[in-house]
N, C-alpha and C positions, 0 to 999 in steps of 0.2 A: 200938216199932218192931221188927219182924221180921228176925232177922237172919240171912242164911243159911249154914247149917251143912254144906254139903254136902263131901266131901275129897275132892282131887285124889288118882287111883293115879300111886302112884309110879314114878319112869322108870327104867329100869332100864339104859339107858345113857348115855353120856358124850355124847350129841349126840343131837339132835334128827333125825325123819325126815326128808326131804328138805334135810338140813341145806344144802347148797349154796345149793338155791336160796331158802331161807328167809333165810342170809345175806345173796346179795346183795339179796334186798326189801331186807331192814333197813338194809342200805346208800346204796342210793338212794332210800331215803325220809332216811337220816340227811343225804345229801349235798345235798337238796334244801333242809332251813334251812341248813345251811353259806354253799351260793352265795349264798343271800337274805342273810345278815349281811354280806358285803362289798362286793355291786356298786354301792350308795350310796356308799362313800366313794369308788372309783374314777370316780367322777360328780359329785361333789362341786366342782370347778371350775366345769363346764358348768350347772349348776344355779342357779350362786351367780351365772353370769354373765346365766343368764335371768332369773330372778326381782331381781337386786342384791342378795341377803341376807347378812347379817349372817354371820362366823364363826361366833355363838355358833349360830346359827338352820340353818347348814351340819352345825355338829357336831352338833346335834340331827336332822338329817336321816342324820346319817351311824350315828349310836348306837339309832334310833328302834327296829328290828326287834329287836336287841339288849334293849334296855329292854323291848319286851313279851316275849319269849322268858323275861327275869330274874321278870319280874310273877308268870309262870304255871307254870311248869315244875314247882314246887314242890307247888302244890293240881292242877292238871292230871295231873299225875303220881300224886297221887292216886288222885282219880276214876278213872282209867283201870284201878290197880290194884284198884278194888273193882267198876266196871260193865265193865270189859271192854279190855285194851291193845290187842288189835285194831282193834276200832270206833275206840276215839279216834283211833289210828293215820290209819284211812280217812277219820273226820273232818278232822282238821287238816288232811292231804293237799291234801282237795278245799275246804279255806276258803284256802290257800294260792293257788290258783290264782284265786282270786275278789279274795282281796286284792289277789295280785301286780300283775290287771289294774287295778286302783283306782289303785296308785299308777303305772303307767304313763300313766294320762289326769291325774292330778293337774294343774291348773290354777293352781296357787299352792304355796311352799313350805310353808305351815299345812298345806295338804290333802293334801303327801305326806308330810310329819310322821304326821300323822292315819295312813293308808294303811299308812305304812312299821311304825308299830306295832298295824295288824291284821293282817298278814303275822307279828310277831314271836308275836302272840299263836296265829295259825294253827299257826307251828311249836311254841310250846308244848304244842297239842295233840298234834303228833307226832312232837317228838324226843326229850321223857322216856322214850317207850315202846320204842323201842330198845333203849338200853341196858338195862333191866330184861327184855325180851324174853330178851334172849342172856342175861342172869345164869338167866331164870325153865328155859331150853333146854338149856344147855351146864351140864354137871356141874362143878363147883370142882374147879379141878386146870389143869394144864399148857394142856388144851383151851383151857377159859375163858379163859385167860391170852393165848393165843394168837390167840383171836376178839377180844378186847378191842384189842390190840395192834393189829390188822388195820383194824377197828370206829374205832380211834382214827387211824392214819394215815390213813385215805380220807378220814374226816371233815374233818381237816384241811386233804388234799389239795384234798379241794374247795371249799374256802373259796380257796386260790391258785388255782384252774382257773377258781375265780368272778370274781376279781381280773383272767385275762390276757384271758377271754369279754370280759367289761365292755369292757376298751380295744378291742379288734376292732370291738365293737357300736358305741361310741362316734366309731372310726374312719368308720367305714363310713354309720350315722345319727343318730341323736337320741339323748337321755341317755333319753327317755320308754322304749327297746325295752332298756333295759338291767333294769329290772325285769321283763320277758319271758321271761329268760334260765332261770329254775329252769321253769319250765313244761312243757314236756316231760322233763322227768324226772319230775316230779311224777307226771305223767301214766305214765309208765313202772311208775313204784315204784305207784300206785293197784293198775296190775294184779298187779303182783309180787304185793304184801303181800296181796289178795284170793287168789292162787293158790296161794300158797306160807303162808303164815303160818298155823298154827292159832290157834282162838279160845281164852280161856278159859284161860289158862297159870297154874296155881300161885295165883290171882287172894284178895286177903285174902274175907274176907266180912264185914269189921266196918265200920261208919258211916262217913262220912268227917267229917273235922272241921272243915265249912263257914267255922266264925266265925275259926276257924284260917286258913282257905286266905285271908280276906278282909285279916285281920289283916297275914301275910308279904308280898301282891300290894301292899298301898299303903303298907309300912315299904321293902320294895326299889323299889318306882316313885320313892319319896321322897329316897331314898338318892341312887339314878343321876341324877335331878333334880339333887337339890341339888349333888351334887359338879360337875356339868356348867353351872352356873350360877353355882357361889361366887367363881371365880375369874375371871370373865368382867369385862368393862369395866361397870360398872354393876351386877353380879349380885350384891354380895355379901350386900345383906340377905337378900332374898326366896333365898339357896341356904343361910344359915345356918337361916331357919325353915325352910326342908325339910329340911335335917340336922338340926334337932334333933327335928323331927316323925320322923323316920325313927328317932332313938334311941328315942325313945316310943313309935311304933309295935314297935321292936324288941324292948323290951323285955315291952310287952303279950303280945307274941307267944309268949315265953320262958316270962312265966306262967300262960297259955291252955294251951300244952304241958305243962307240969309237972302241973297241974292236971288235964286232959284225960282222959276212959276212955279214947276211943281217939285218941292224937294223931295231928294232921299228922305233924311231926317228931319220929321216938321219940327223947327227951334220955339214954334211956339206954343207943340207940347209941350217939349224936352225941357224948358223952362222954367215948368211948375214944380217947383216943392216937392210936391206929393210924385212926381215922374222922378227927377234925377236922381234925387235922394236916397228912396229906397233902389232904384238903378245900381248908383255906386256901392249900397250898402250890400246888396246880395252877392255884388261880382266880389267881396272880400271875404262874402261868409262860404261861397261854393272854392275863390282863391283858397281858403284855409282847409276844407274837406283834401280839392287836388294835391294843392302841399304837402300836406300832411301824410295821406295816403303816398306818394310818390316816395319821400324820404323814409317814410316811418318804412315800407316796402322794402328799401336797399338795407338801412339799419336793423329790420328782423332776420334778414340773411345775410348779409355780410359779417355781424358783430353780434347775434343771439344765434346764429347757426339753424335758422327756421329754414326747412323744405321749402320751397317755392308752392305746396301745397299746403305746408301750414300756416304760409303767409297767406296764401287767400283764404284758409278758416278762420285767421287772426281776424279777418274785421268782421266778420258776421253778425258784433253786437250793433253795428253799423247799420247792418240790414235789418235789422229788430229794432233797433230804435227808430228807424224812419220809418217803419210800417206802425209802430206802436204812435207816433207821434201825429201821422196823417189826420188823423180826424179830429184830436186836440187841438193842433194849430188852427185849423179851418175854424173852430168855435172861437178861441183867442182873439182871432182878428174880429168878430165879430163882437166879442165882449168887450177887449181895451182894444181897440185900434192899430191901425200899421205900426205909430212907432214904439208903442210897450209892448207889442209881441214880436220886431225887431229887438228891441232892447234884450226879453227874456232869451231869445234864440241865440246872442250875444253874450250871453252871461254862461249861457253852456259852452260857446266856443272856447270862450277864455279858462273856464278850467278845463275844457279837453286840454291845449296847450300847456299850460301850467304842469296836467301832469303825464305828458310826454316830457317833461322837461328832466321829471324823474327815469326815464327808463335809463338803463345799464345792459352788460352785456348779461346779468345774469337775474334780472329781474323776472319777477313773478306773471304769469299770461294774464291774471286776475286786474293786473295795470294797466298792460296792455288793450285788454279789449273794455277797460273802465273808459279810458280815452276814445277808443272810436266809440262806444256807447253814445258817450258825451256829444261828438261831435256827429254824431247824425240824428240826435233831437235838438243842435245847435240850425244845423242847415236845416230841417226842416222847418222850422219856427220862422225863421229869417226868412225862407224862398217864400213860403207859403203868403206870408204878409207883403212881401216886395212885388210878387205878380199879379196880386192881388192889385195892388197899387197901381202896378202900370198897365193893365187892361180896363181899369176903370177911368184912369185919364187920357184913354186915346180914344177917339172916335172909330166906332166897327170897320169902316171902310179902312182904315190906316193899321187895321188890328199887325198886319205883319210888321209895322215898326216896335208895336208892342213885343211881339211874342221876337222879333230880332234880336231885341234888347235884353230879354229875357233870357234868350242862348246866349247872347255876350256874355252875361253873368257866367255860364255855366263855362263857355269855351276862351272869352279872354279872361274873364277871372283866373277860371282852372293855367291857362296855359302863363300870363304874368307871374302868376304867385310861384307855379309848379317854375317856371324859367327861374323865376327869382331865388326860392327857395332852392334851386339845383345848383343853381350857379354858385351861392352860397354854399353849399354840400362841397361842391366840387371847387371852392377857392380855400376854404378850412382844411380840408383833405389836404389838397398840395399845400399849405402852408405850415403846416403841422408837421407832416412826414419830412417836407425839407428844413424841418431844425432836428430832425431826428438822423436825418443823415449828415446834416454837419458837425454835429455830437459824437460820431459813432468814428471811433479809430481806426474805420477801412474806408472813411470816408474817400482821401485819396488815389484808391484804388477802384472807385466806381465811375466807367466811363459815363460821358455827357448822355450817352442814350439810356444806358442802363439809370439815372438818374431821372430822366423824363418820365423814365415809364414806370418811375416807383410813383413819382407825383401824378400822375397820367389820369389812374380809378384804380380802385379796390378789382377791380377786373386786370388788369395791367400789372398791380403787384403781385398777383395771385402766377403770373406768367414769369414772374423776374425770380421767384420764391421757390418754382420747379427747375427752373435754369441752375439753381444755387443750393444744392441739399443741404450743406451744412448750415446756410442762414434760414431755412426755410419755416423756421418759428418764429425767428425773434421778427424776420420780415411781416410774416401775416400776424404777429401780436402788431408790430406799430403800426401794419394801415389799419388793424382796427379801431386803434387806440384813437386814430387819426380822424377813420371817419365816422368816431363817437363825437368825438370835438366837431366837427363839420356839421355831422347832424345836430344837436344842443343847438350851436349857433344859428342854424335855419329853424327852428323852433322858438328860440327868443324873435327874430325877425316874427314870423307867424303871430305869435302871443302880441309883441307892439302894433303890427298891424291890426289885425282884430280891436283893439283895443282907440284906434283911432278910427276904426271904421265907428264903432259903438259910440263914442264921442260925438261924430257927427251925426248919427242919427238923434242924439237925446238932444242934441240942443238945433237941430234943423227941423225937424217935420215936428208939425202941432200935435195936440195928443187929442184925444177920440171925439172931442168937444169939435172944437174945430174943424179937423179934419170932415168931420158929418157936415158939419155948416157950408167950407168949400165945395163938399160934393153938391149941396141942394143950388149953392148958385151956379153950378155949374151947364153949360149950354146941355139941350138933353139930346139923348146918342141917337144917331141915327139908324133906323130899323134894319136887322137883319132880316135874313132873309134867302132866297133859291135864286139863282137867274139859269133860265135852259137848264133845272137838276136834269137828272137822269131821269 
């Protein structure tokens, strides 16, 4: 196989030409899988109540874009970095817009299952190359730091902007216009990144490693499966063989790498400290934002009786905190180092958690939106230091494994924790209401269906509770009562996970001393640069 040799000139300064407008392309094309990852769960009620589906079949609809985003980022990001990160860019773009419309006509929740993870997979074609874009443009230093930081709060932002659109949409018509919503922007960002972006950035010229890219896509499709499944009412065989397919896949994966001329995943980045580390710590801190948002979503309207549009106002202190936080973090990492400005962005997670722990059905909004406050100067403290981290430990040419990794965080984190945390929702739910129904003196009288589908979701009992007028209180008091207990418990999960993410940070990565030492012996990065720009 031919493989081409040709070198990028090197750039000889600290930003890119038309650096403005080439950032914001990269912006709204970054923001455009953002809004796709959440406007399904803000939908998620009205969905369950069209179709009658099951919890597990809601969290599957709510994880789905997540789940393909986790599948592809990794070999997608790739490819992009050896045929071209522009193109794929433009690719993904315009399948986004194709999928998005698919799952808007979806006629059944299978087929916007189906839908929702050809959108995720759309974005995989176009949000690895972002961030690799800006590592491949912006010179390592203060700049980069800075773009990333910026890069990192928008991204976020609009993932809450997609959250308060949704309820509006929802307000106003059908759950179907609520996957409508990234579309025009999509549309925006096409022309951006075609006007603004140069071709051909820094790009490797070695193979890609196909059986590798195949290998990672059905170990992590298997993973977010099975986690999303094992804890479910019924799920636990069929979620332990896909976790343990996914360890076997995973492992396969590990020694196809090792082995590899040219890997997917070079191992001996991935090895350093300063890569894995903050890697895993960010995929816990962005797991906790999706979690959280996900559950806390069902629980403002199922059990506080929030609009679906006051559910996306609810977190708006979400989007003020990570706008407010952007340019503190970026100075943070500069002053105390990766892991005390993980740490600090840690210590906000943990009481976002803590005080979700407190909401009720009739608690104050002042609680509410105290906790996403918290936790979106929690994430951005954490992202901003972890990407930091992983762009400065991978060599420019490899920059898509970095910025790969860097969506992992965002799309396996978000879709693990969100599975985890649902599955949770959705095993406390049915295990609650069914001691509720074995308590209750008409127990005997309630067929084996009509019992499933009290356990099923708060969408499901809402369907059993119109069937039945004279119970149709005391039924929707116990699923709420049910999936107050449900949600508590995936919020203790959240809180201990956070809590051991934070653990391995303070005693794994060195503090700023150090850390600056390993950066100076570090081999020095290879120059970016234009091949054939525009």
């Amino acid at each position: 196989m031919d493989v081409a040799t040709e070198t990028p000139e090197a750039s000889t300064t600290d930003a890119p030409p038309r650096a403005r407008g080439t950032l914001v392309a990269l912006l709204f094309a970054a923001a455009v899988c953002n809004i796709n990852t959440v406007v399904a769960g803000i939908a998620v009620p009205d969905i369950g109540e069209q179709f009658g589906a099951s919890q597990t079949a809601l969290n599957l609809v709510a994880l789905a874009t997540g789940l393909g985003l986790s599948i592809s980022v990794l070999y997608l990001g790739a490819v992009a970095d050896r045929y071209g990160r522009k193109q794929m860019l433009l690719i993904g773009i315009a399948s986004t817009l194709a999928a998005s419309t698919l799952s808007s006509l979806s006629a059944s929740v299978e087929m916007l299952i189906v839908a929702q993870v050809l959108v995720g997979l759309a974005g995989g074609m176009a949000f690895p190359t972002t961030l690799s874009l800006i590592t491949a443009l912006w010179a390592k230093g203060p700049g980069r730091t800075g773009v990333i930081a910026i890069w990192s709060s928008v991204s976020s932002m609009a993932t809450i902007a997609g959250a308060i659109l949704a309820g509006l949409v929802l307000v106003l018509t059908s759950w179907n216009w609520v996957f409508m919503l990234s579309t025009p922007i999509a549309a925006i960002a096409f022309v951006l990144v075609l006007r603004f972006v140069p071709s051909h950035i820094a790009e490797s010229n070695t193979p890609v490693d196909h059986l590798g890219g195949v290998l990672s896509a059905t170990a992590l499709g298997a993973l977010v499966l099975g986690v999303s499944i094992v804890f479910a009412p019924g799920g636990a065989t069929i979620g332990v063989v896909l976790l343990a397919a996914a360890a076997l896949l995973l492992l396969l994966f590990g020694l196809r790498q090792a082995r590899a001329s040219f890997p997917l995943f070079d191992l001996s980045v991935a090895k350093q400290r300063l890569f894995w580390l903050p890697a895993v710590g960010g995929l816990i801190a962005v797991g906790s934002l999706s979690g959280a948002m996900f559950v806390g979503e069902q629980f403002m309207q199922s059990v506080m009786g929030y609009s679906p549009l006051q559910t996306g106002l609810a977190v708006i202190p979400a989007a003020v905190s990570l706008m407010l936080a952007a340019p503190l973090s970026a100075r943070a990492v500069g002053r105390f180092g990766t892991r005390d400005t993980m740490l600090l962005g840690y210590a906000f997670l943990l009481t976002a958690m803590l005080s979700m722990l407190l909401w009720r059905e009739h608690s104050p909004y002042p609680l509410v939106g105290f906790g996403f406050f918290m936790i979106g100067i929690g994430v951005t403290f954490v992202m901003t230091a972890s990407r930091r981290a992983l762009t400065s430990s991978t060599p420019v040419r490899r920059a898509g494994m970095a910025s790969a990794t860097s969506d992992l965080q965002n799309d396996l984190g978000g879709s693990v924790m969100q599975a985890l945390l649902g599955a949770v929702l959705a095993s406390g739910f049915a295990a609650v209401i069914a001691g509720k129904i074995a308590a209750s003196p008409d127990a005997a009288s309630l067929s084996a269906e009509v019992t499933r589908a009290l356990q099923s979701s708060f969408a499901s009992a809402e369907h059993v509770a119109q069937q039945y007028p004279h119970y149709t209180q005391e039924i929707l008091d116990g699923a709420r009562a049910s999936l107050l207990d449900g949600s508590l418990l995936a919020f203790v999960i959240g809180a201990a996970v956070t809590l051991i993410g934070a653990a391995a940070i303070r005693f794994g990565l060195p503090n700023r001393e150090v850390e600056r030492r390993l950066a100076e012996e570090r081999p020095e990065e290879e120059p970016t640069g234009l091949r054939d720009s525009e």
